[in-house]
N, C-alpha and C positions, 0 to 999 in steps of 0.2 A: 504494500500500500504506500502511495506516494505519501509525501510530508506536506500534505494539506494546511489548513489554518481552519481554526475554529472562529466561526465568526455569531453572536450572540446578537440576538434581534430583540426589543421589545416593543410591543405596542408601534411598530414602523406598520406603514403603508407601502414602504420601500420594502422590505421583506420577500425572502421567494415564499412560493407555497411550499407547505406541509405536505412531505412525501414520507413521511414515517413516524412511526412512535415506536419506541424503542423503554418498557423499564428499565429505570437504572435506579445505584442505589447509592451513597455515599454514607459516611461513617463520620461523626462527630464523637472525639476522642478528646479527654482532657487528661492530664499528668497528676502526681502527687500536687504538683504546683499550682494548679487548676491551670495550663497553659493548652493551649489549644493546636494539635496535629493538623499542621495546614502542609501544603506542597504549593509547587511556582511549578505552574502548567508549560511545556515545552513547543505546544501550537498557539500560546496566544499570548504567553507571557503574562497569565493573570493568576492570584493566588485562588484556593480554592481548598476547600476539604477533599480528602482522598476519594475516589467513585469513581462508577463508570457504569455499562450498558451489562445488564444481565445476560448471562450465556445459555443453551440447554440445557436441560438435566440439571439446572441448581437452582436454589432458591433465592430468595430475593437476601434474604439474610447472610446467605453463603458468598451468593457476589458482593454483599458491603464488606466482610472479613476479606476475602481474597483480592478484593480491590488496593483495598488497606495493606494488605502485608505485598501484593506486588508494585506498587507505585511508593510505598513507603518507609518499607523491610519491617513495620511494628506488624506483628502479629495481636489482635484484638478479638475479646467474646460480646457478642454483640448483646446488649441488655434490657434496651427499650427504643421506643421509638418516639424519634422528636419530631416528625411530619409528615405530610405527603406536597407535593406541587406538583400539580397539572396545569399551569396557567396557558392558555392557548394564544393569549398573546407572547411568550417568550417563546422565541423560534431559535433552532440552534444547527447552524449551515455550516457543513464539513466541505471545504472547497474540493479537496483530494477528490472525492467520485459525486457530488453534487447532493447527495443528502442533508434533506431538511426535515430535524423531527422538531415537534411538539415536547414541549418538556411533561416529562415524565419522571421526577423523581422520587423517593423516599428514600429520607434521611434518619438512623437507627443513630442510635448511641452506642457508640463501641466504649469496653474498658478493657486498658494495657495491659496484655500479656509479660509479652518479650519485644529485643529487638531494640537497637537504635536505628536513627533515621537515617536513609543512602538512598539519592535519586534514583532514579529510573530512567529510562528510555521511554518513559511518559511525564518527566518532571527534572525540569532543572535544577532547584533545589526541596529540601523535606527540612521543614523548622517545627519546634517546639515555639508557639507564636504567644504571647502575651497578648491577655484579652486587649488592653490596653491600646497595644501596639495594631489592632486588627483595623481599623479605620484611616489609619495611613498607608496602608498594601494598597497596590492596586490589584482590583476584583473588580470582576464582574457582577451589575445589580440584581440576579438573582442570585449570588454566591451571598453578597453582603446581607441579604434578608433573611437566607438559611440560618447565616451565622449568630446575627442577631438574635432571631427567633429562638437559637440553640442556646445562646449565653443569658436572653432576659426574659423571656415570656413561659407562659405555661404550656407544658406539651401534652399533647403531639398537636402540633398544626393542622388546621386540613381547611384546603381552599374552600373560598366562602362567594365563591363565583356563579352565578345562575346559569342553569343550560342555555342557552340560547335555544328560541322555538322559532 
């Protein structure tokens, strides 16, 4: 697969269509230090909690652990869950072969196993991130809402969007 870019749409007009939905799941992890397991994405240069796209034959819980232990090397037990987003306005355009899905995520709470942090060939860097510090990263705005939601509100999230008729 070529080395595409990940390009993140919200609520644009400019926007391609939705040619996919894809689950996916990401893992929100915090340390003894309450610090937060974030990675620096390698297609778009944006920080983000570890995740990614569900595979066959596993579950949605199994791909936020294995997501986590392969983009981040921390192996995590996944323990509850801090939300779902489906928002249909956030579009997310993989230039590499021209898909555009629908976000589709649910984000679990993982807690640390093992393992220090070591990039990936999906991430340039893997930090131990201070809640603090989370507001000066550059992210993407639906990474910024997950994380929020994860650090201040009550869980699990779940969109409050009407179907459209």
């Amino acid at each position: 697969m070529g080395m595409g870019r990940r390009i993140d749409w919200y609520d644009d007009p400019a926007a391609p269509e939705v040619n996919s939905i894809k689950p996916s799941a990401g893992a929100f992890v915090r340390d003894e230090d309450g610090r937060v397991l974030l990675i620096r994405r390698d297609d778009n240069g944006n920080w983000s909690m570890p995740g990614g796209a569900m595979d066959p034959g596993e579950s949605l819980t199994a791909c936020a652990a294995r997501e986590t232990f392969e983009e981040t090397g921390i192996s995590v037990a996944i323990t509850d869950l801090v939300g779902i987003w489906t928002d249909p306005l956030h579009r997310i355009e993989y230039t590499s072969d021209g898909e555009v899905r629908q976000e589709f995520t649910v984000i679990y709470a993982g807690r640390y196993l093992s393992g220090d942090p070591k990039p990936s060939k999906e991430s340039l860097s893997v930090e131990w991130v201070d809640p603090e510090k989370v507001p000066s990263l550059q992210m993407d705005r639906s990474q910024r809402v997950r994380i929020d939601w994860a650090l201040n509100k009550r869980w699990p999230h779940i969109d409050q969007i009407n179907a459209s008729t």
